[in-house]
N, C-alpha and C positions, 0 to 999 in steps of 0.2 A: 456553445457551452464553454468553450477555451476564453474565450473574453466575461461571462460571468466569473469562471475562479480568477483573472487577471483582475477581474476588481473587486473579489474578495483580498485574493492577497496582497492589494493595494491598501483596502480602507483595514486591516489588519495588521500592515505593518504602520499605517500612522500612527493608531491604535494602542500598538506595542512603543513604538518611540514617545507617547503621551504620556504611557506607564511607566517607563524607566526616567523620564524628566521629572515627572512627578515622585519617585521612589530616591532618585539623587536629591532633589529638594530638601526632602523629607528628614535624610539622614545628613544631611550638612546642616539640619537646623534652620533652613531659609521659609519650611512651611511647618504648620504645629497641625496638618489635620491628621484625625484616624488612621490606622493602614486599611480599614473598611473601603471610607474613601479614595485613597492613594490606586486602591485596585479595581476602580469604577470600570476603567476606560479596557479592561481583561474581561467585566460581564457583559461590555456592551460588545464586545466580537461573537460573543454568542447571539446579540441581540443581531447583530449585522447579517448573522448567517441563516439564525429562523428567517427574517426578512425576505431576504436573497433567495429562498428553500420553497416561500412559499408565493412566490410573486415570479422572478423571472424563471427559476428553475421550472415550475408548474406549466409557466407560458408554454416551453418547449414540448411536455404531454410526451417524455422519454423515461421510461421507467430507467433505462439503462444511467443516464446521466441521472436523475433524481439518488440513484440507489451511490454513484460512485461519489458521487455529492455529498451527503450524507455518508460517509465513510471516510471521505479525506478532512469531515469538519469534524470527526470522534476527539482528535486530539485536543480542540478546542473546551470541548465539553470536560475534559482529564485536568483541563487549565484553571478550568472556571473552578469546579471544588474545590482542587488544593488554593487557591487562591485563597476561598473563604475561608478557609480552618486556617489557614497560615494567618490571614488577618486577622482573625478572634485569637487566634493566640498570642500574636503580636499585641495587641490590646490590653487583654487580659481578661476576655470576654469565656475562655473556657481556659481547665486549668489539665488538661490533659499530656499527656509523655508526649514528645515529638516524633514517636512512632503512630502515635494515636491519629494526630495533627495529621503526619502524612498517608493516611491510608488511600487517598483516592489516586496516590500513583502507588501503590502496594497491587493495585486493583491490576492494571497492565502489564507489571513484572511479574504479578503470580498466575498473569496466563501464558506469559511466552516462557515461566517455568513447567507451567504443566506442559505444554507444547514440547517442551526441551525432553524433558522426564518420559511424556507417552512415548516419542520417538526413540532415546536411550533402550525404552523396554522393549520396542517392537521391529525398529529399523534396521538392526542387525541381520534378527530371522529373516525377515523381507526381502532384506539384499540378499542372501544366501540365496534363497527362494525365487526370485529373482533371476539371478546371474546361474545358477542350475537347472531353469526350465527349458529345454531343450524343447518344447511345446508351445512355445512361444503362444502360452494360455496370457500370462501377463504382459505381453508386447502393446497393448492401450498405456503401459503406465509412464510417468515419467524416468526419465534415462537415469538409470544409478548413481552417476555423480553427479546429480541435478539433486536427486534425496539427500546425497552424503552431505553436500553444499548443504542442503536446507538443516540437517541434523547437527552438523558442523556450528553454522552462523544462531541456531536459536540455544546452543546450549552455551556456548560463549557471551550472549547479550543476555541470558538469563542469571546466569552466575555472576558476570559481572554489575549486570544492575542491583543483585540483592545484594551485594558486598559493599556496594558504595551507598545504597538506602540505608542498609544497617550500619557505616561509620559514621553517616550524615547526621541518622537519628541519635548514635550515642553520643556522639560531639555535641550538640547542642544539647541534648540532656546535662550532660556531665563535663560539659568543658576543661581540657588538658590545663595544664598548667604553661603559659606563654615561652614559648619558644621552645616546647616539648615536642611537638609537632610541625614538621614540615608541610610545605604546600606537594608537595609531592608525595609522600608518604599519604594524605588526607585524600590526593586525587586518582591515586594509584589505579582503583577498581576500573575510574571513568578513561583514565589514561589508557588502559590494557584495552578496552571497547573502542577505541577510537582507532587506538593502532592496529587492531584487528578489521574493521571497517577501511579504515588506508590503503592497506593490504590488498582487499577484497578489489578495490578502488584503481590500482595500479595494474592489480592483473587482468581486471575486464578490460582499463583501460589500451595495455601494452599485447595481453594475449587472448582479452574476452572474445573478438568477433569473430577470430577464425575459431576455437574453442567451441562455441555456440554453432558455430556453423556447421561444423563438424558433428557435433551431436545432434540437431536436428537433422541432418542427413541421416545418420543411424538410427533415431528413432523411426524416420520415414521407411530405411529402410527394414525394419523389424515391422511397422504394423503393415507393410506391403506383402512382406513374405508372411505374415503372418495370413493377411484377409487369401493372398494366392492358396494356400494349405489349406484356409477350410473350403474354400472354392474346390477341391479334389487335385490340384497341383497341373492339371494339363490346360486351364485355363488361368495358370498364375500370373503372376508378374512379368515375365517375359524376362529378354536379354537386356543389357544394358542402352542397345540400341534402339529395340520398341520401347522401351521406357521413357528415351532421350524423345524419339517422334512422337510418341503420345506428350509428351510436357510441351513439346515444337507446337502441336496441332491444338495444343489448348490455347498458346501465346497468341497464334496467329488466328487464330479462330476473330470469327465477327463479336466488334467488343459490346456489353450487354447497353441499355437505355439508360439504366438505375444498376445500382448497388441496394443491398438491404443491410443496414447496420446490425449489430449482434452483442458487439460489446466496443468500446472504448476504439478506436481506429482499428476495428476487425468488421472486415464488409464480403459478403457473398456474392454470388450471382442468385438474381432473382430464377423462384422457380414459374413454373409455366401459369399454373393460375393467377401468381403476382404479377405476370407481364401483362396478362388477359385485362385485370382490374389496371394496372396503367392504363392500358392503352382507352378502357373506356371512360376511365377521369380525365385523357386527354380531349376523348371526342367529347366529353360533356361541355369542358372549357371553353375548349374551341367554338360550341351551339352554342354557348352563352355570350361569346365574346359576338357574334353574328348578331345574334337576337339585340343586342344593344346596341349595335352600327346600325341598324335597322330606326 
């Protein structure tokens, strides 16, 4: 699977550097075709990825990789519309506001606004709720500053993406008067999003792993005491000691035959009926590898 997306994101970025040669061309006057055409080589990465989706992806017969497939190619498909409305109106093919032009990225910023907004009305209560259950009812959920994190990052990439859509759209509607406007003042919104992603970037960088480390340890520790409490408390979690020899006797334990995948580099141990069916795909192999030396 890791070598199909290495060679989408190969034939995508030639793709893209086709598009911007083609696009300098264009505006230097060296070609005189359409922006229709100019933005061929942006509808054939979508073409590259149905391709890729339903030939080698299919090969593999993983819903998992299929589904995450299809998820990391959404952005492509977000590329391909704005692409065409910018070309027709480049053209002069439709005669619509360049808020109209760019709806098909309105589409993405006005869901990680709803996102931003649901969480604003409900994440507060939560965490309260939350961080006062002394019942550790809600100990499956994710760690409080995992939410804040999340509440934090979508309402900042939400504000600031509709502040820079709505200058982008009025600018080219209504263009300033030259030298009215700074490249900084025009880029401010995108500016603000970036250095807040930097940010984000530095601190997982410099304090992320112990950070995460540290909260998955307390999440661990919240749903262990939690599952110990409904178990009745005298067959709970034990001391720090049986704990440490129970995680010893899992390490050292006999390592399994197979893994079962789940999701993206998350793998189990097989259960008991999965090893039964290994082991009789092995014996069947094996009669057939016979039957043929025969």
């Amino acid at each position: 699977y890791r070598r199909i997306v290495a060679r989408r994101t190969i034939h995508n970025s030639v793709l893209r550097g086709i598009f911007f040669s083609l696009l300098a061309a264009k505006l230097e006057g060296v070609l005189h075709w359409s922006f229709r055409l100019i933005t061929a080589p942006i509808w054939l990465q979508m073409l590259v990825v149905m391709v890729m989706l339903l030939t080698e992806v299919k090969r593999l017969q993983d819903a998992t990789c299929e589904r995450a497939f299809k998820n990391q190619s959404a952005s492509i498909e977000i590329q391909l519309l704005a692409s065409v409305f910018i070309a027709m109106k480049l053209d002069g093919v439709v005669t619509w506001s360049w808020v109209g032009v760019l709806w098909p990225l309105w589409l993405p910023a006005g869901l990680v606004c709803l996102v931003g907004l649901l969480l604003t009305c409900f994440m507060p209560c939560f965490l309260c709720v939350v961080l006062c259950d002394r019942q550790q009812r809600f100990a499956g959920q994710a760690h409080p500053l995992i939410m804040v994190a999340t509440w934090t990052g979508s309402v900042v990439v939400s504000v600031c993406s509709v502040l820079f859509l709505l200058h982008l759209a009025h600018h080219l509607d209504a263009p300033p008067p030259e030298g009215t406007t700074s490249p900084t003042q025009f880029m401010a919104p995108l500016l603000a999003l970036l250095a807040f992603l930097l940010a984000i970037e530095l601190y997982f960088f410099v304090f992320g792993m112990g950070c995460l480390r540290r909260l998955a340890v307390q999440h661990q520790q919240m749903l262990t005491e939690a599952a110990g409490g409904r178990a009745g408390g005298a067959d709970g979690p034990g001391t720090a000691e049986e704990q440490e020899a129970r995680a010893n006797a899992i390490i050292n334990a006999e390592k399994p035959s197979m893994l079962v995948r789940i999701a993206t580099d998350v793998y189990r141990r097989p259960r008991e009926e999965e090893e039964k069916l290994l082991k009789l795909y092995k014996e069947k192999v094996a009669e057939r590898k016979r039957e043929r030396a025969r």
